[in-house]
C-alpha positions as CSV (number, residue, x, y, z in Angstrom):
1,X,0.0,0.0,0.0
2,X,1.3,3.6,-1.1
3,X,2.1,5.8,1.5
4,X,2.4,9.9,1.4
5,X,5.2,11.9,2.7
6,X,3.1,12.7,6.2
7,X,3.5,9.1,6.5
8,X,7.2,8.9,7.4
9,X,7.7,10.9,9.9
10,X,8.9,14.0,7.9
11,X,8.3,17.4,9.6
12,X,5.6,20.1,8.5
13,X,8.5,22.2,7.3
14,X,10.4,19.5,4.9
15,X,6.4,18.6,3.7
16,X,5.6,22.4,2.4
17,X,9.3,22.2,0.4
18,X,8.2,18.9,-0.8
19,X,4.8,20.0,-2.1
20,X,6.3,23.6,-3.5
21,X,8.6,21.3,-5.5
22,X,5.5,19.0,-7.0
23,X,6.3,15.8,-5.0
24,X,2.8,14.2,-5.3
25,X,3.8,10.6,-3.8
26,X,7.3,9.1,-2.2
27,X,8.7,6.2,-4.3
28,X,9.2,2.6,-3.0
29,X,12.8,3.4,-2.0
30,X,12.2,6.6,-0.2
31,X,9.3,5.1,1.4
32,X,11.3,2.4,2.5
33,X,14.7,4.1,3.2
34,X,13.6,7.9,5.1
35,X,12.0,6.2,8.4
36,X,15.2,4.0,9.0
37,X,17.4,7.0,8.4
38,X,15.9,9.5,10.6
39,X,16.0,6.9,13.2
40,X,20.0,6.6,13.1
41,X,20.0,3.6,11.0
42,X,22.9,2.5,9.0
43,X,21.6,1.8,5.2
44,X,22.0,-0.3,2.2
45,X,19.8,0.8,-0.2
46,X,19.1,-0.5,-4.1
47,X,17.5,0.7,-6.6
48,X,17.1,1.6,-10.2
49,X,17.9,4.9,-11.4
50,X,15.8,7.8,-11.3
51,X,14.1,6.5,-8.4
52,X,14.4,9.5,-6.1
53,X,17.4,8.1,-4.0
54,X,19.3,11.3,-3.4
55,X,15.7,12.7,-1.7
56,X,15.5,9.3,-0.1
57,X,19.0,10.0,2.4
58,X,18.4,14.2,1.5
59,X,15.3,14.7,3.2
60,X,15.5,12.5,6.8
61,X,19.5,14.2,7.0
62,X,18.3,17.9,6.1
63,X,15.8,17.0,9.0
64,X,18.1,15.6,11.7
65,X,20.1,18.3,11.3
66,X,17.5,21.1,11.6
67,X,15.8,19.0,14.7
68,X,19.1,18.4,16.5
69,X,20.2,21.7,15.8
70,X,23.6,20.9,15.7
71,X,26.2,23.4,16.0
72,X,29.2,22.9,13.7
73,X,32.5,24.6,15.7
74,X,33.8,27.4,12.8
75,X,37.3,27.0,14.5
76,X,37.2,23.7,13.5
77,X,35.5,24.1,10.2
78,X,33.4,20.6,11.0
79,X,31.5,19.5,8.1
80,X,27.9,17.7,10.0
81,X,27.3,15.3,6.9
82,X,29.4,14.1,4.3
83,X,27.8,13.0,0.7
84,X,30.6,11.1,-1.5
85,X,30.3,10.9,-5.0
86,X,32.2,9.1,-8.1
87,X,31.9,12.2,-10.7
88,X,31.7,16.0,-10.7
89,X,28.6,15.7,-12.8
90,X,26.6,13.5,-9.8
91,X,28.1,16.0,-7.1
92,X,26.1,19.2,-9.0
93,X,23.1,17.4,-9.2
94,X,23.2,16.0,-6.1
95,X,23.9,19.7,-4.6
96,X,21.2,21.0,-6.5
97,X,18.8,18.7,-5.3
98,X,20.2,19.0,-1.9
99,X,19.9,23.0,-1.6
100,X,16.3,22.6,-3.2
101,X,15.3,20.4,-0.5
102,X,16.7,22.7,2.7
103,X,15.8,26.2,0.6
104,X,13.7,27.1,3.7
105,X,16.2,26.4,6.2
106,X,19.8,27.9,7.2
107,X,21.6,25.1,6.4
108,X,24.8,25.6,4.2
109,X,25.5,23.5,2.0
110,X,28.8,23.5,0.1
111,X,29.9,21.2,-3.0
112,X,33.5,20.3,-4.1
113,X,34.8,18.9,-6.8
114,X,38.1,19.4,-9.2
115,X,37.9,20.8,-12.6
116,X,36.9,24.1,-10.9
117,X,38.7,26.7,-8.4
118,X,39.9,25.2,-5.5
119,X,39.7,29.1,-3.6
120,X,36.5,29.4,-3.9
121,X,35.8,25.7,-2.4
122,X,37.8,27.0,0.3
123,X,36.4,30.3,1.1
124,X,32.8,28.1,1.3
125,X,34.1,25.7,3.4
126,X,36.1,28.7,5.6
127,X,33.9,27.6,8.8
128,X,32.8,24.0,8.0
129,X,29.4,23.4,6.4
130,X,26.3,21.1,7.6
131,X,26.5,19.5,4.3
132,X,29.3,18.5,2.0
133,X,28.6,16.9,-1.5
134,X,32.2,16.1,-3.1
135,X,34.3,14.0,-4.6
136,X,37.1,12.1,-3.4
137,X,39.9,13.5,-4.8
138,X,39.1,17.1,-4.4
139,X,37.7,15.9,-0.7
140,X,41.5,14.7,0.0
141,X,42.9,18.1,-1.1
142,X,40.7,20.0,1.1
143,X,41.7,17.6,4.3
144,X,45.2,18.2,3.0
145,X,45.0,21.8,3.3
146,X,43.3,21.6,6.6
147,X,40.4,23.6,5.5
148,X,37.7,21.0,6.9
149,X,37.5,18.4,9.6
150,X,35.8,15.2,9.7
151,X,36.2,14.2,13.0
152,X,32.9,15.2,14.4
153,X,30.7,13.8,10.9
154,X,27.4,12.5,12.0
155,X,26.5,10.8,8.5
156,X,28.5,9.8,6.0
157,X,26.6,9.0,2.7
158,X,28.1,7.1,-0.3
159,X,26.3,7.8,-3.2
160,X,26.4,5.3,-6.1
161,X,28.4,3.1,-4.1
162,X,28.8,0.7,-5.9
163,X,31.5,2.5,-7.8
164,X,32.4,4.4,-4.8
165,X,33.6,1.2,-3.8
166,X,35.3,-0.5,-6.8
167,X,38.9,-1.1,-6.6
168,X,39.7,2.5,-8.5
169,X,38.5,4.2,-5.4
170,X,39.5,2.0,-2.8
171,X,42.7,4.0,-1.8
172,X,41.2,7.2,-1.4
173,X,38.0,5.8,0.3
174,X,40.0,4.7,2.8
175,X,42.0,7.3,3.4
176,X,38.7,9.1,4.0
177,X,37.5,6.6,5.9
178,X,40.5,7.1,8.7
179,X,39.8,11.1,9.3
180,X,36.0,10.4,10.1
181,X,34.7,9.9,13.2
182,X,33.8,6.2,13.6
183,X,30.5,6.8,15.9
184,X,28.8,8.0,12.4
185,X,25.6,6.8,10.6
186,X,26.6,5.2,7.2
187,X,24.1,5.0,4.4
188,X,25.1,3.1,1.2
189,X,22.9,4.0,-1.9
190,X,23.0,3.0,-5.6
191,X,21.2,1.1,-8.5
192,X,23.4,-1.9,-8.5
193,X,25.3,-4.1,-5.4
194,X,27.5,-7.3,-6.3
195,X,28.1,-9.8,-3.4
196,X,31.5,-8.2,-3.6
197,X,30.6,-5.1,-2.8
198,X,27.9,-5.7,-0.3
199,X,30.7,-7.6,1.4
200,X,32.7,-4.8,1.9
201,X,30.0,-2.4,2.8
202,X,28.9,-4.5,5.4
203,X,32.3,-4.1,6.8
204,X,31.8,-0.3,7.1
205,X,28.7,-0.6,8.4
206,X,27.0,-1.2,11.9
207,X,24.1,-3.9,11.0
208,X,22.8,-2.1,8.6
209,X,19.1,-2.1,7.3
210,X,19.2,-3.4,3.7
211,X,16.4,-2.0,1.5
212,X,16.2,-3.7,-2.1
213,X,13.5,-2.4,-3.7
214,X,13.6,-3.8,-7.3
215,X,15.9,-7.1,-8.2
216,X,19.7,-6.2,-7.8
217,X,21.0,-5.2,-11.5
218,X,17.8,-4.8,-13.2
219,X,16.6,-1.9,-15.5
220,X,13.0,-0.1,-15.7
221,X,10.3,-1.6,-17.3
222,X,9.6,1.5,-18.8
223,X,12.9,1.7,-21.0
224,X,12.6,-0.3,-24.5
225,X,15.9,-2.1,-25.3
226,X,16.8,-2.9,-28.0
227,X,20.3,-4.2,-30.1
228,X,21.2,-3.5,-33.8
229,X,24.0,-5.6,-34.9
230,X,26.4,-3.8,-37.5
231,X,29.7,-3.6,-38.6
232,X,32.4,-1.8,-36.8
233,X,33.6,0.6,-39.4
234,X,29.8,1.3,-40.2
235,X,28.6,2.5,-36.4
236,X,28.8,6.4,-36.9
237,X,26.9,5.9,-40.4
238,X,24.3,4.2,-38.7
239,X,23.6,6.4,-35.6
240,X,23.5,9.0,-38.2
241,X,20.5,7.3,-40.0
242,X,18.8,6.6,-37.0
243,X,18.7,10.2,-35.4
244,X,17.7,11.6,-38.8
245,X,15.3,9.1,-40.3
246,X,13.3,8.7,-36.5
247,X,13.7,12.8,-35.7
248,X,14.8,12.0,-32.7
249,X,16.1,16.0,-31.2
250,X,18.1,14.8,-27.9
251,X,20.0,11.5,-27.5
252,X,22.3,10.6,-25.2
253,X,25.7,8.7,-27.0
254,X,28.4,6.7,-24.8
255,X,31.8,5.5,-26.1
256,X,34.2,4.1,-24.3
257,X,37.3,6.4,-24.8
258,X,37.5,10.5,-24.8
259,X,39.3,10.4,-28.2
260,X,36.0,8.3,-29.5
261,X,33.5,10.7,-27.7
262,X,35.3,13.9,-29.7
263,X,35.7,11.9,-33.1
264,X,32.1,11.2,-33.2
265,X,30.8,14.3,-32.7
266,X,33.0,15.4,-35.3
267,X,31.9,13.0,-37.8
268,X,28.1,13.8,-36.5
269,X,28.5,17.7,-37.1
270,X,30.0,16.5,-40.8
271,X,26.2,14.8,-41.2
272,X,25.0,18.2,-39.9
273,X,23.5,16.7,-37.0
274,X,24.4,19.0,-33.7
275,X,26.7,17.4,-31.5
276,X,29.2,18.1,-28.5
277,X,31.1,15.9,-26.7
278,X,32.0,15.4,-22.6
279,X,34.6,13.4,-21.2
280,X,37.0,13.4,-18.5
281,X,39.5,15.6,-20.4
282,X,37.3,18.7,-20.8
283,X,37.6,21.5,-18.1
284,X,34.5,21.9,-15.9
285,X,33.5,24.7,-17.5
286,X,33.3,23.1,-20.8
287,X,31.8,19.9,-19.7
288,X,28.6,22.3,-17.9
289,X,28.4,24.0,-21.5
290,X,28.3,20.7,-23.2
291,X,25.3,20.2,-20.6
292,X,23.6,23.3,-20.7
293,X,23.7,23.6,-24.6
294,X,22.1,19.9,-24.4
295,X,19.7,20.3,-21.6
296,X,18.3,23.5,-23.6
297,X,18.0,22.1,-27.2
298,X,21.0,23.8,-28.9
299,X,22.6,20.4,-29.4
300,X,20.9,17.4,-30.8
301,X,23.8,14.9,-29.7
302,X,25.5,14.3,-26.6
303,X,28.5,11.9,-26.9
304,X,29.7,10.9,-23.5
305,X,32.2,8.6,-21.6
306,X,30.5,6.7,-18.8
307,X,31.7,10.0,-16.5
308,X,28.4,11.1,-17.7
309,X,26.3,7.5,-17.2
310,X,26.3,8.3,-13.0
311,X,24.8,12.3,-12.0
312,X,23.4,13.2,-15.6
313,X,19.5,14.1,-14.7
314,X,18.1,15.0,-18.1
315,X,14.2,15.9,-18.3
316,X,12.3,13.6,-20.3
317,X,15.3,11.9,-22.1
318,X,13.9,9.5,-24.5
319,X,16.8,8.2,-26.5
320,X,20.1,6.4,-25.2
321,X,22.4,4.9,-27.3
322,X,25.5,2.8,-26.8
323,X,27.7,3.7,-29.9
324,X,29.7,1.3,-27.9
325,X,29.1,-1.5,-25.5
326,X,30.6,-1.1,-22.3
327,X,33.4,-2.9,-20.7
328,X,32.0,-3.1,-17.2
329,X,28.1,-5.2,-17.9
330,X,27.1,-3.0,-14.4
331,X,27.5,0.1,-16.3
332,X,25.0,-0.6,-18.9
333,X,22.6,-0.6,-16.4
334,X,23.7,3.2,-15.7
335,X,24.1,4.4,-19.1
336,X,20.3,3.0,-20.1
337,X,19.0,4.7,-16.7
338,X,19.7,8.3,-18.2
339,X,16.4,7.4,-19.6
340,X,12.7,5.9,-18.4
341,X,13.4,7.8,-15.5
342,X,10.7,9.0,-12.8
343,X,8.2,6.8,-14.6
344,X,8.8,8.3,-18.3
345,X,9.3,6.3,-21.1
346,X,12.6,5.6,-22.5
347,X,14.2,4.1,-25.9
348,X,17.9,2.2,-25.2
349,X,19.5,1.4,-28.5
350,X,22.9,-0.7,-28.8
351,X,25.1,-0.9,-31.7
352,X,27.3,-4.0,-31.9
353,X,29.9,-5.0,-33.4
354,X,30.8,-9.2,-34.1
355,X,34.1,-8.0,-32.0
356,X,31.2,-7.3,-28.8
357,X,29.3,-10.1,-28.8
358,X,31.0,-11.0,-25.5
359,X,30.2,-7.7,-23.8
360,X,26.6,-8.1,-24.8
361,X,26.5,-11.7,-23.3
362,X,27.9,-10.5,-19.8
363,X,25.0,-8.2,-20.0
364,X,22.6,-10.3,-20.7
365,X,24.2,-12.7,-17.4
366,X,24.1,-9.8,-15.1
367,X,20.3,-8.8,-16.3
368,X,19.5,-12.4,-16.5
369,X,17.1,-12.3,-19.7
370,X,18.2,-11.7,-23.3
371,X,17.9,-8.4,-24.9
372,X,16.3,-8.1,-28.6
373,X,18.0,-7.8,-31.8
374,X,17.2,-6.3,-35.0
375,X,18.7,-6.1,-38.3
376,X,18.1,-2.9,-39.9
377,X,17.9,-2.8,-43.8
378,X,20.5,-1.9,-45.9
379,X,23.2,-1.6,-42.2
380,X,23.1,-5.8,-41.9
381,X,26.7,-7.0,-40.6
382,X,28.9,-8.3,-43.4
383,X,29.6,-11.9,-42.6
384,X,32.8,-11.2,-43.2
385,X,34.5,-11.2,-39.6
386,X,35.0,-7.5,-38.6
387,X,38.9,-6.9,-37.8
388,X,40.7,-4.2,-37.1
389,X,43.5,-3.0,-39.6
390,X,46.3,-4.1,-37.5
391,X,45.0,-7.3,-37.1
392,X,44.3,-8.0,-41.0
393,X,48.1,-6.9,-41.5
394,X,49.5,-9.5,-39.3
395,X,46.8,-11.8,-41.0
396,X,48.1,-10.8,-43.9
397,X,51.8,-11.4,-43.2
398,X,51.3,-14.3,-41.3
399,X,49.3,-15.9,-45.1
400,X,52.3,-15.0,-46.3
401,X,54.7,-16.9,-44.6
402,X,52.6,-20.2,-45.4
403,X,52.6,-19.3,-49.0
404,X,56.2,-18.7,-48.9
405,X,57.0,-21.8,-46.4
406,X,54.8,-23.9,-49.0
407,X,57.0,-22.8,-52.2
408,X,60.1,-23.6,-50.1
409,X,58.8,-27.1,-49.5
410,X,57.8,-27.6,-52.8
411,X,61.0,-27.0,-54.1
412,X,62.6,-29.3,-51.7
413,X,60.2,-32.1,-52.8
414,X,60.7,-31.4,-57.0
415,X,64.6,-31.3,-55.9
416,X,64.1,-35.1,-54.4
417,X,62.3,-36.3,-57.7
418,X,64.9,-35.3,-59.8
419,X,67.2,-37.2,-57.2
């Protein structure tokens, strides 16, 4: 049975913000998630994206804050909660969301992240902050310089962690881990959890409540998939076609590389189809153009590395496609979740190449159903095995050598008949 907001023991204040913002019902997770977090639970929480999760930790810590009214120490410049996220897109949103959610309170909320000016990071964070959405990198170089203490963090909140907590971030995480105050709530939040990683989030936690509310590495229902198998060297051609023959006006590209991202929005621009690229290599500034210019209509195309498939919140998305298919099967799960989300309908298109039919088949594993495939007419792969150049050269020279090995044994064998 649905429940409403008043249900879960939010106060009067929080329930105003949440109707100004147009919150009609909670979803399963915050319905779940917000009582056990304003009652000092730790909290592992899945579920799919674009299912409200950053409101579903947001709303019970803006609260306990504002109820306890605790009082941060400015010599100390003590941060009261501490949201950690994988990307500098995620840790915008998420401080968007956040400052909308505690506009009628005094709290002071404060992002970092790198890519932008480290002064004025500081200059926010001069006497500590109640909340602190960063990443953790540019979270190290603020502890560093001294310019914020953990030590008296009430909540610590990892945000997609399951990436938080793959083996990339695993050093700085636990550096982290050593300045904060170890009588802390933890709360765990994201749309997919491995045995590995719940293994290791158990560790950090104190019995913590675990809140699935959809099956572990699954996608919306309301997001069509679907896979067109074509040749390698045909991929740009194709998404080409499909943008202009459907009309679709905003779609949402991933590659797998920055130098791929920034190639195909070339070649896109040369099919006079609008297109930008982001990727970890692009200032801040450039990468929130990118965005903006997107968001607004000015650019048809977004190509994107999977920095973009965690924190990008797009209104009514309908079209992702993977130009490429991901190495890591978890990640398809957050590239297609750009889209569908909030209940909308969503289109997630694949294009594969013979050289991916592995990648698709550990998707398929970790999804545990099969995803449709469609030829489309005048793009069907060549069944000719798709190589790349290098690859046809050693073929090449290697076709060679028998050819030439067979001439030297041929002679050998005429030489013995004349024998």
């Amino acid at each position: 049975m649905s429940q409403a907001f008043a249900d879960l023991g939010l106060s009067s204040a929080l329930l105003a913000t949440i109707d100004q913002l147009g919150f009609s019902q909670p979803t399963e997770v915050q319905q779940q998630a917000i009582p056990h977090v304003l009652r000092g639970a730790d909290v592992l929480a899945g579920a799919q994206t674009g299912t409200g999760k950053t409101a579903a930790f947001g709303l019970p810590i803006i609260q306990s804050i504002v109820e306890q009214g605790i009082e941060r120490d400015v010599q100390r410049s003590d941060v009261t909660a501490l949201v950690l996220v994988p990307t500098r897109e995620l840790a915008q949103q998420v401080f968007d969301n956040m400052t909308s959610y505690a506009k009628e309170t005094d709290l002071h909320i404060v992002t970092a992240y790198g890519g932008t000016s480290m002064n004025v990071q500081t200059k926010n964070l001069l006497h500590g902050c109640d909340i602190l959405i960063a990443t953790p990198g540019r979270l190290l170089d603020h502890l560093f310089c001294k310019n914020i203490s953990l030590q008296r963090t009430k909540t610590l909140v990892l945000d997609e962690a399951d990436r938080m907590l793959d083996m990339g971030f695993m050093p700085d995480l636990q550096r982290i881990l050593k300045k904060l105050n170890p009588e802390r709530q933890t709360l765990f939040f994201s749309a997919t959890f491995d045995k590995k990683i719940k293994t290791i989030a158990y560790k950090m936690q104190n019995e913590p409540v675990e809140v699935q509310v959809s099956p572990s590495n699954s996608t919306a229902d309301t997001v069509e998939q679907m896979v067109f198998p074509v040749d390698k060297k045909r991929k740009a051609e194709l998404l080409a076609y499909l943008i202009g023959s459907r009309n679709w006006q905003q779609v949402l590209v991933f590659t797998k590389t920055k130098q791929g991202s920034d190639a195909l929005a070339k070649e896109l621009k040369l099919d006079g189809i609008k297109a930008t690229s982001i990727n970890g290599d692009k200032s801040q500034g450039a990468r929130q153009k990118a965005l903006d210019d997107f968001k607004s209509g000015k650019v048809r195309a977004l190509i994107a590395t999977d920095v973009a498939a965690r924190g990008l919140d797009i209104q009514q998305l309908e079209q992702v496609v993977n130009f490429e298919m991901p190495f890591k099967a978890e990640d398809y799960v957050h590239r297609i979740g750009r889209t569908g989300r909030a209940g909308q309908k969503g289109l997630a298109v694949s294009l594969m190449s013979r050289d991916e039919e592995y990648l698709l088949e550990a998707i398929e594993r970790l999804l545990d159903t099969r995803l449709p495939q469609q030829w489309l007419e005048g793009f069907e792969p060549s069944l000719i095995e798709d190589i790349e150049p290098e690859q046809a050269q050693r073929r090449k020279g290697r076709s060679s050598d028998k050819r030439r090995m067979k001439a030297k044994l041929k002679i050998h064998a005429n030489r013995g008949k004349k024998r």
